[in-house]
N, C-alpha and C positions, 0 to 999 in steps of 0.2 A: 338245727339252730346254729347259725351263727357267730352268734353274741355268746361267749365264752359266761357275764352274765346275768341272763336270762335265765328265771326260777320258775318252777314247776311247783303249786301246794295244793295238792289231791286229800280231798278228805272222803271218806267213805265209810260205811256203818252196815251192819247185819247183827243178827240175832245169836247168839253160842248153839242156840239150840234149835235151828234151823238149819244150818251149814257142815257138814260133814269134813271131814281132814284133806280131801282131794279135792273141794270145790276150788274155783278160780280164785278166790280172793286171796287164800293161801297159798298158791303158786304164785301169786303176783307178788305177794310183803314176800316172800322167800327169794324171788326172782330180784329184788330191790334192793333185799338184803346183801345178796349177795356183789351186788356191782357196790358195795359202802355208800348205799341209799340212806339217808335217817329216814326210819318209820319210827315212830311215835305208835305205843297200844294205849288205848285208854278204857279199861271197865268199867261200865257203868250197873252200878249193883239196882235193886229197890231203893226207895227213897226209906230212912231213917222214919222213926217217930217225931224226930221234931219237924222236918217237913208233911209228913201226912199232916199235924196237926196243925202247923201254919195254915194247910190248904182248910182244912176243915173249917178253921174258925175265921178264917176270910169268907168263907162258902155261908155260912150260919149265920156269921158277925156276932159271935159270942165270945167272949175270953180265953184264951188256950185252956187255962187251969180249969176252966166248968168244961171244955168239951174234948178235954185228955184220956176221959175211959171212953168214950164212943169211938176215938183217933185210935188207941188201942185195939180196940178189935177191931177195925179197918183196916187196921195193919196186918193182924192177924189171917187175915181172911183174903186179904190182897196182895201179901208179901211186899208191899211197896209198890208195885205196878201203877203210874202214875193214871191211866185208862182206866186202870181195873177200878182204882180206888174212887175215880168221878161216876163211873157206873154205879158203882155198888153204892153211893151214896142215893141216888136218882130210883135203883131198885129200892132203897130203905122206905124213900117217899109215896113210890108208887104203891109198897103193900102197907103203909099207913105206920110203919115201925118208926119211922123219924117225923113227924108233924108239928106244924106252929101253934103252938098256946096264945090264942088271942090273950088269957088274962096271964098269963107268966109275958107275954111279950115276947116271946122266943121260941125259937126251935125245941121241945124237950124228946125225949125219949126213953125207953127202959132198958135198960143194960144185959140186964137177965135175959129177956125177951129176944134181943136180937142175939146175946152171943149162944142162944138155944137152937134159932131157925137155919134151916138149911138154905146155906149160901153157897150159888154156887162155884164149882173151884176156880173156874178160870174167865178171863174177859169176854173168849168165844159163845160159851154155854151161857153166861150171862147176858150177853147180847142177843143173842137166839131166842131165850125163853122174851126178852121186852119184844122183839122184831115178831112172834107167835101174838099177840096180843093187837096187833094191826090190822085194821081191814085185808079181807083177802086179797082186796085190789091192789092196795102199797104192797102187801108182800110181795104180791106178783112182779111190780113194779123192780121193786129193790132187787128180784134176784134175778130178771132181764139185764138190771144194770149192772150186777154183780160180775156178768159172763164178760164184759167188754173194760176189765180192769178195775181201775180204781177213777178213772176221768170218763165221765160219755159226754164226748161232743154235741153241739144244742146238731147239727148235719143228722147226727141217729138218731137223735129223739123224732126230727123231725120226717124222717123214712120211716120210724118205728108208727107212728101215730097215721101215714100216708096208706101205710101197707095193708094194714087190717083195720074191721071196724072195730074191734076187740081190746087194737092200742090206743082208740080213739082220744078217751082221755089218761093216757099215759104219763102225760109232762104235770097233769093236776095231779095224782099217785105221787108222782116224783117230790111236789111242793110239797105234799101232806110229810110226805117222810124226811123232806127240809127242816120241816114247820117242828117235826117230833127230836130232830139233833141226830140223825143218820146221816146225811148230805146236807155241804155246802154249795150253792148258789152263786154262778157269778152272772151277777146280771146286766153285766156290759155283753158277756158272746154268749150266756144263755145257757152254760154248760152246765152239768155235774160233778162232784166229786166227793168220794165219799171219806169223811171224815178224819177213818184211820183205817188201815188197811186190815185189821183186827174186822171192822166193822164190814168191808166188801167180804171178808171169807166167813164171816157167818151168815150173810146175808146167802152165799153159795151156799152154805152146806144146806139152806136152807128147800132146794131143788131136790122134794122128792123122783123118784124111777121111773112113777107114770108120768111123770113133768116135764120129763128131760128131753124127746121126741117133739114137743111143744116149744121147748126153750132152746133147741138146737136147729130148732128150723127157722125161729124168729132171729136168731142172730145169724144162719146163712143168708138168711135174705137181706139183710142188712152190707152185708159182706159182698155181696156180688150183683 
């Protein structure tokens, strides 16, 4: 460059507890550092009690002060994890422990009851046990798309669907699991993408051993 100047503002993000002391990102802020780069660290902890509960009572539309102990153990049990805490809201509903009171008018629930049940610890394992609950077809579906990232191109779906009779209805699997809040839809190019990246690695783990011979050959043929 030239122009003596001309700025350079790189922003980038990873997890603490995915990245090891020798991965690149730390050679690079060290590498930056050292020529009198400003880097900027910024931690980003769980979200506080008063934002779970913000979320909570926009989610309900009920008063902070009525849904401050249900936001409590959500916090509890989420750490703040702003993913975890919208799952585990969606798990509350699905096993019938959060439900609307037509004559209360509102969402209630029992306090006792949920902070008893086993919830589980993390967004993965909670995302796994809802994704187990899906037809076998979606599941199928989800963990084809799981192998090819977190984006699949509408080009694979539609090799995937050409190839076998088996991917036939493939792209319809796909919608259901739109339709369920695992994948967003863009329906200008037709592609996939799956939500949170949380949501493509449980979607993978969910490839059992006899599966994998199955799911290794559907995505080399796609590949070549």
């Amino acid at each position: 460059m030239s122009d003596p100047y001309v700025c350079i503002y790189i922003v980038g993000s990873y997890r603490t507890n995915e990245v090891q002391t020798d991965h690149p990102v730390f050679r690079l802020t060290k590498a930056l550092e050292a020529t009198n780069v400003h880097v900027t660290k910024v931690n980003l902890d769980g979200m506080g009690i008063d934002d779970v509960n913000h979320i909570i009572s926009d989610a309900l539309g009920i008063f902070p002060r009525i849904c401050m102990p249900l936001s409590q153990l959500v916090l509890r049990k989420t750490k703040g994890n702003p993913l975890f805490v919208l799952e585990c809201l969606r798990s509350l509903v699905d096993r019938d422990l959060l439900q609307y009171s037509v004559r209360a008018r509102r969402w209630v629930w029992d306090t006792e009851t949920i902070g008893a049940e086993d919830i589980a610890d993390n967004v993965c394992e909670l995302l796994t046990t809802k994704m187990t609950g899906l037809p076998g077809s979606t599941q199928f579906a989800l963990k084809i798309a799981s192998c090819f990232g977190t984006t699949l191109d509408s080009k694979v779906v539609k090799t995937l669907m050409s190839a076998s009779p088996n991917y036939s209805n493939f792209e319809r699997e796909m919608d259901k699991a739109t339709n369920d809040g695992f994948l967003d839809k863009d329906h200008l190019t037709s592609s996939y993408r799956f939500v949170h990246d949380k949501v493509r690695e449980a979607a993978y783990g969910l490839i059992q051993e006899d599966e994998r011979n199955e799911v290794r050959d559907c995505v080399y043929s796609t590949s070549h």
